[in-house]
NUKOL-909285 format. One line per field, with one value per residue: residue in three letters; residue number from 1; z, y, x of N, C-alpha, C, O, CB in turn. Coordinates in Angstrom, 3 decimals. Each point is the difference from the previous one (the first is absolute). Last residue first. Glycine has a CB too. Example, Ala and Ser with C-alpha at 12.3 -4.5 7.8 and 13.67 -1.06 7.14 Angstrom:
# NUKOL-909285
type SER,ALA;
seq 2,1;
nw 7.080,2.075;
nv -2.250,-5.092;
nu 12.850,-0.894;
caw 0.060,0.000;
cav 1.190,1.190;
cau 0.820,-0.890;
cw 0.730,0.000;
cv 1.090,1.200;
cu -0.770,0.900;
ow 0.169,0.665;
ov 1.108,-0.019;
ou 0.509,1.036;
cbw -2.314,0.581;
cbv -1.736,-1.154;
cbu 0.675,-2.928;
# end
This chain:
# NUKOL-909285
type UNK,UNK,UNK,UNK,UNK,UNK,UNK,UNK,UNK,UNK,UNK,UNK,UNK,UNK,UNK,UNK,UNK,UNK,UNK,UNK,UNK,UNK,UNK,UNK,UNK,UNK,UNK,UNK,UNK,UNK,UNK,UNK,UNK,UNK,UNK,UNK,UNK,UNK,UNK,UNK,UNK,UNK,UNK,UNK,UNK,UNK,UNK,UNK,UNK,UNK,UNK,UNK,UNK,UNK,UNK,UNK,UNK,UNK,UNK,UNK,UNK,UNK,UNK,UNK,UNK,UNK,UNK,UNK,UNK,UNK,UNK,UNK,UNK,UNK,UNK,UNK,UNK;
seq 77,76,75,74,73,72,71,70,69,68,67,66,65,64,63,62,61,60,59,58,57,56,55,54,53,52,51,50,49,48,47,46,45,44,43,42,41,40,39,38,37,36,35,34,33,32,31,30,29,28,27,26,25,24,23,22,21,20,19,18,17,16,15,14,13,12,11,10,9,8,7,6,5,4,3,2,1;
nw 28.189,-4.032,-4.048,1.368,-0.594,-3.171,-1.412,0.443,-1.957,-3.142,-2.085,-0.198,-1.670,-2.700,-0.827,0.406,-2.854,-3.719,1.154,-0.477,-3.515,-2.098,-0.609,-5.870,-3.357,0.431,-2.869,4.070,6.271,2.995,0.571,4.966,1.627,0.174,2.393,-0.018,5.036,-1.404,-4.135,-1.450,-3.468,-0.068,-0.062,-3.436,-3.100,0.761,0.316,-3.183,-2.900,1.302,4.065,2.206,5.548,5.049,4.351,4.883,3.619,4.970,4.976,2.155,-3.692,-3.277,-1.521,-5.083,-0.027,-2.163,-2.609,-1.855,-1.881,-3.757,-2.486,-5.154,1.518,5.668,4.867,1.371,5.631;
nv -9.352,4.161,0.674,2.860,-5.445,-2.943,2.832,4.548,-1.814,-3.945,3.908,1.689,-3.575,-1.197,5.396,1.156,-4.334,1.046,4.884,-2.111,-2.746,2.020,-4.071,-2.212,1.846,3.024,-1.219,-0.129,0.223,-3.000,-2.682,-2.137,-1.856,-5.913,-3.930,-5.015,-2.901,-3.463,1.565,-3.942,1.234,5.564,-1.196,-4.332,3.411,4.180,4.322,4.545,2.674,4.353,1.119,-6.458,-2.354,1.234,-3.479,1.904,-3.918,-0.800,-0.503,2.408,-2.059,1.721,-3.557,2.489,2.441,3.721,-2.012,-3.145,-6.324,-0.256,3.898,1.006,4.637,-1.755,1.618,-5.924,-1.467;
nu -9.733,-0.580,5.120,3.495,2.154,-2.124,-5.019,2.331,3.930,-3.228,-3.419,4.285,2.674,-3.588,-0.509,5.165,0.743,-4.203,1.052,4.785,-1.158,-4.230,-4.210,-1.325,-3.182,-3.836,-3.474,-3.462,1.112,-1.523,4.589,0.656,4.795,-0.225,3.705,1.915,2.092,4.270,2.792,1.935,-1.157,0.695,4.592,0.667,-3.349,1.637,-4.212,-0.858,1.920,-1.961,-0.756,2.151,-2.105,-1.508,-0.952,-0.230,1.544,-3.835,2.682,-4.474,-5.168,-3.595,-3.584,-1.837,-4.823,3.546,2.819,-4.774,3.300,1.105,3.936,0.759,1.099,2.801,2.037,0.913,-0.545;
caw 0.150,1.568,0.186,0.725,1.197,0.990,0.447,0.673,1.665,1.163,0.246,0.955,0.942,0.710,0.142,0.954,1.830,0.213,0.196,1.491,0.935,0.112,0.715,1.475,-0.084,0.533,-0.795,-1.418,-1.485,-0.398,-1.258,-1.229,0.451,-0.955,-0.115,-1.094,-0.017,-0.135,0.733,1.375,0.342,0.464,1.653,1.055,0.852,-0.570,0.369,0.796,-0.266,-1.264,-0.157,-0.855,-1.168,-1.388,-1.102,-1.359,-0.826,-1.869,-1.048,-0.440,1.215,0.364,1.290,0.291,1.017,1.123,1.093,0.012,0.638,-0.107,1.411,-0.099,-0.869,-1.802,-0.235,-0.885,-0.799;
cav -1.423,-0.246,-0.620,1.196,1.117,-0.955,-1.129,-0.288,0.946,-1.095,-0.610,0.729,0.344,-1.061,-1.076,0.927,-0.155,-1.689,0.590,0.732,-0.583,-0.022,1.031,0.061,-1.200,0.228,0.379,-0.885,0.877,-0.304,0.955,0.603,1.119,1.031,1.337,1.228,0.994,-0.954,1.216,-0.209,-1.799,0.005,1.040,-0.847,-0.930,-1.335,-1.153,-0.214,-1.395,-0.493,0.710,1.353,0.233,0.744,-0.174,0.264,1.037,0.034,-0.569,0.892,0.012,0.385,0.433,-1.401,-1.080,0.420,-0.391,1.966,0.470,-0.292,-0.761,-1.176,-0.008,-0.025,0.920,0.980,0.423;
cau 0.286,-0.593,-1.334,-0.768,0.138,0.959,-0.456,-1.120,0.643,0.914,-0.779,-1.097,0.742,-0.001,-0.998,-0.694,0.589,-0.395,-1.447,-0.184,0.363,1.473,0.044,0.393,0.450,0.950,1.294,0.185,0.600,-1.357,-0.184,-0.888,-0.521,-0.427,-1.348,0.172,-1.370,-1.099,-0.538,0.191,-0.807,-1.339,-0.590,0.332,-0.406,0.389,0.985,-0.270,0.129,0.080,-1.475,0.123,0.959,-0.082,0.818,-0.979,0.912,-0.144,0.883,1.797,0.740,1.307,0.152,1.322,-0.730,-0.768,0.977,0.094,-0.333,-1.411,-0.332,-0.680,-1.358,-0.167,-1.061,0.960,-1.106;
cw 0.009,0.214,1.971,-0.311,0.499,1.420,1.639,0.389,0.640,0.971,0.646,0.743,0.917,0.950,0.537,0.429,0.926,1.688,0.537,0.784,1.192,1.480,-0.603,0.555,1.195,0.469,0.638,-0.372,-1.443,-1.292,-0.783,-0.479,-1.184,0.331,-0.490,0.590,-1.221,0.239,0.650,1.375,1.554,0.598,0.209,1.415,1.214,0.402,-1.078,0.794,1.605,-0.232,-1.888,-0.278,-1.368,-1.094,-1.297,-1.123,-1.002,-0.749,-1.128,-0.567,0.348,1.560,0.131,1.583,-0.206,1.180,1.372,1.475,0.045,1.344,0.132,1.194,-0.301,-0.578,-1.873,-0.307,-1.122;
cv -0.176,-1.436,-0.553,-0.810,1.046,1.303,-0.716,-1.037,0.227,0.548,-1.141,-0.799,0.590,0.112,-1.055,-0.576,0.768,-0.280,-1.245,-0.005,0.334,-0.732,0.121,1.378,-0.219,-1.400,-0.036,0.161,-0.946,0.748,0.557,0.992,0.109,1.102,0.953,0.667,0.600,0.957,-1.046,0.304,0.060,-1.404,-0.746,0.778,-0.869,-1.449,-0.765,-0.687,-1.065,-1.168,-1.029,0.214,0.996,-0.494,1.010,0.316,-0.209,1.072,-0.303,-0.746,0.544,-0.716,0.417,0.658,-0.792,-1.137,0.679,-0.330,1.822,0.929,0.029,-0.575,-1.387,0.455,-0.518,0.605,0.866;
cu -1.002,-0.074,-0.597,-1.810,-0.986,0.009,0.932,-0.641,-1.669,-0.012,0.346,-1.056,-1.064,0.509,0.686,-1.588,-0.830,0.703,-0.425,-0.799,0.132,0.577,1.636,0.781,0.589,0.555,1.048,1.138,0.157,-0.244,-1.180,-0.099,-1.024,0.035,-0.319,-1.107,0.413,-1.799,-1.557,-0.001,0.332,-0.753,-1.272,-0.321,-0.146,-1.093,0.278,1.099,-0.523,-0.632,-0.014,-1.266,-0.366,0.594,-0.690,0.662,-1.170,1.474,-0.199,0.857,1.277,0.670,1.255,0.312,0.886,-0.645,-0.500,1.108,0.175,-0.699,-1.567,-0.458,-0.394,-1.399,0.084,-1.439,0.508;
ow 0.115,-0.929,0.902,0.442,1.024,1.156,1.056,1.120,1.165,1.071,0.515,1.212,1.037,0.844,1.094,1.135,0.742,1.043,1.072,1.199,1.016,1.043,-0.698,-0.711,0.575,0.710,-0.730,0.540,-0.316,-0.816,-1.138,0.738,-1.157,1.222,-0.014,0.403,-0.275,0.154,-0.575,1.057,0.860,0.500,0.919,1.081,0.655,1.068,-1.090,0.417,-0.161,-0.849,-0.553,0.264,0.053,0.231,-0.156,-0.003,-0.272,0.272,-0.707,-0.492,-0.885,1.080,0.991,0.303,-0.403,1.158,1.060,0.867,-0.553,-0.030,-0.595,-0.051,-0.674,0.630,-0.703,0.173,0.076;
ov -1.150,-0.747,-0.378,0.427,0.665,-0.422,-0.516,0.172,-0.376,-0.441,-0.583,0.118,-0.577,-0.772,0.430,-0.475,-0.505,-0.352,0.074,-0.138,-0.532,-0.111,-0.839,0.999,-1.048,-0.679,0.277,0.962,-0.793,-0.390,-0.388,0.984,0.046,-0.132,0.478,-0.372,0.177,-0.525,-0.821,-0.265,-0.677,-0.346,-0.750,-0.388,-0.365,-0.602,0.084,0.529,-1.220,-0.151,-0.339,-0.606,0.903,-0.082,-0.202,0.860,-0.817,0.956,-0.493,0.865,0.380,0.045,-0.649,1.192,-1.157,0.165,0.053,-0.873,0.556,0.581,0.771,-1.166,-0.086,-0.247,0.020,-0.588,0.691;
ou -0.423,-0.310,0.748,-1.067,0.151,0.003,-0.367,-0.481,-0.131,-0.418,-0.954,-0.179,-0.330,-0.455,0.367,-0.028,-0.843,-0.551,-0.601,0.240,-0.446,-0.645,0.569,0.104,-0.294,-0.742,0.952,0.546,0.887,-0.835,-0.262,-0.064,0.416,-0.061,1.134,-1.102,1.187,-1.103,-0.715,0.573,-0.563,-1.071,-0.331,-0.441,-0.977,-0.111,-0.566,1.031,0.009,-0.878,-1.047,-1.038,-0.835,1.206,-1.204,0.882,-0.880,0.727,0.879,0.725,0.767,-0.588,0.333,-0.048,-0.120,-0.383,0.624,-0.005,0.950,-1.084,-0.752,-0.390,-1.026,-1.029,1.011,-1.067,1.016;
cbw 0.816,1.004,-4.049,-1.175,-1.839,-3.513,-4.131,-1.906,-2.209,-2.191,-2.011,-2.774,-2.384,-2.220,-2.885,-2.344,-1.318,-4.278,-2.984,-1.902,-2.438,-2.640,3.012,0.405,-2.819,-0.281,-0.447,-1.377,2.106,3.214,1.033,-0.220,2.602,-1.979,1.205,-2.793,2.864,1.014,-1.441,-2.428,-3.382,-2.256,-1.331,-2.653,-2.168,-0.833,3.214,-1.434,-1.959,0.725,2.483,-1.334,0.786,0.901,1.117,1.243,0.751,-0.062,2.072,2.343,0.814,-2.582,-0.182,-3.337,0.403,-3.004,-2.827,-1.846,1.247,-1.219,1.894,-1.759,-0.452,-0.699,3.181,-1.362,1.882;
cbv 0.703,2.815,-0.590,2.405,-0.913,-1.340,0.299,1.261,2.423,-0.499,1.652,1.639,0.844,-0.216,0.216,2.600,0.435,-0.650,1.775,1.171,-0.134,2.459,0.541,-3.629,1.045,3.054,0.962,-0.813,2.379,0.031,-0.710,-1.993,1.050,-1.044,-0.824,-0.604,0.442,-1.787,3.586,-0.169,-1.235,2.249,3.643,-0.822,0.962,1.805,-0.239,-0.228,2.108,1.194,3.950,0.395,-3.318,1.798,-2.514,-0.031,0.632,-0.920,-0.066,0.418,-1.966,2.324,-0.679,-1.834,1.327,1.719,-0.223,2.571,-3.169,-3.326,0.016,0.884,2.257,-1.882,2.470,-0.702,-0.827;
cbu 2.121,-1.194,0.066,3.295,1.851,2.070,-0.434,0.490,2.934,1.947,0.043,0.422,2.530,0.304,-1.741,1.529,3.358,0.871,0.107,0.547,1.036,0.563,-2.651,0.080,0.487,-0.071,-1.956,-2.521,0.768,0.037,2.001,-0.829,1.667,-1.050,-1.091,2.058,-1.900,3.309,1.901,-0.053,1.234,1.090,1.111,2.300,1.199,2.809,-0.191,-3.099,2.339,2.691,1.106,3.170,1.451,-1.294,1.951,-2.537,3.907,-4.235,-0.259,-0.538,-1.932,-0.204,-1.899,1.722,-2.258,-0.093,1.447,-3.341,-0.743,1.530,3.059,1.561,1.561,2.602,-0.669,3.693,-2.553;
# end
């Protein structure tokens, strides 16, 4: 899965599992296309702040990271 300002899906209603990998790319330029073709989830973190184009990166891991480690481990069966 890769996190983008172009994903359709909120990465709040993606089901994590423990072997996802999660992918970032830059705060500049994102991916390469070819990444992206070959990614098979995009997801978003939303941005509800007028004017703000996207998060810093750090800030983008920590969110998706947090929100894996909760879904995959401390969500209730």
């Amino acid at each position: 899965m890769v996190f983008t300002t172009k994903g359709d899906l909120n990465y709040l209603d993606f089901e994590f599992q423990e072997n996802d990998w999660l992918l970032y790319g830059r705060e500049t330029s994102g991916f390469p296309d070819d990444v992206m073709a070959s990614c098979d989830v995009w997801v978003r973190i939303p941005i509800t702040q007028p004017g703000v184009r996207s998060l810093n990166l750090l800030v983008s891991i920590a969110i998706g990271l947090f929100e894996a480690r909760r879904k995959v481990y401390f969500a209730p069966s």
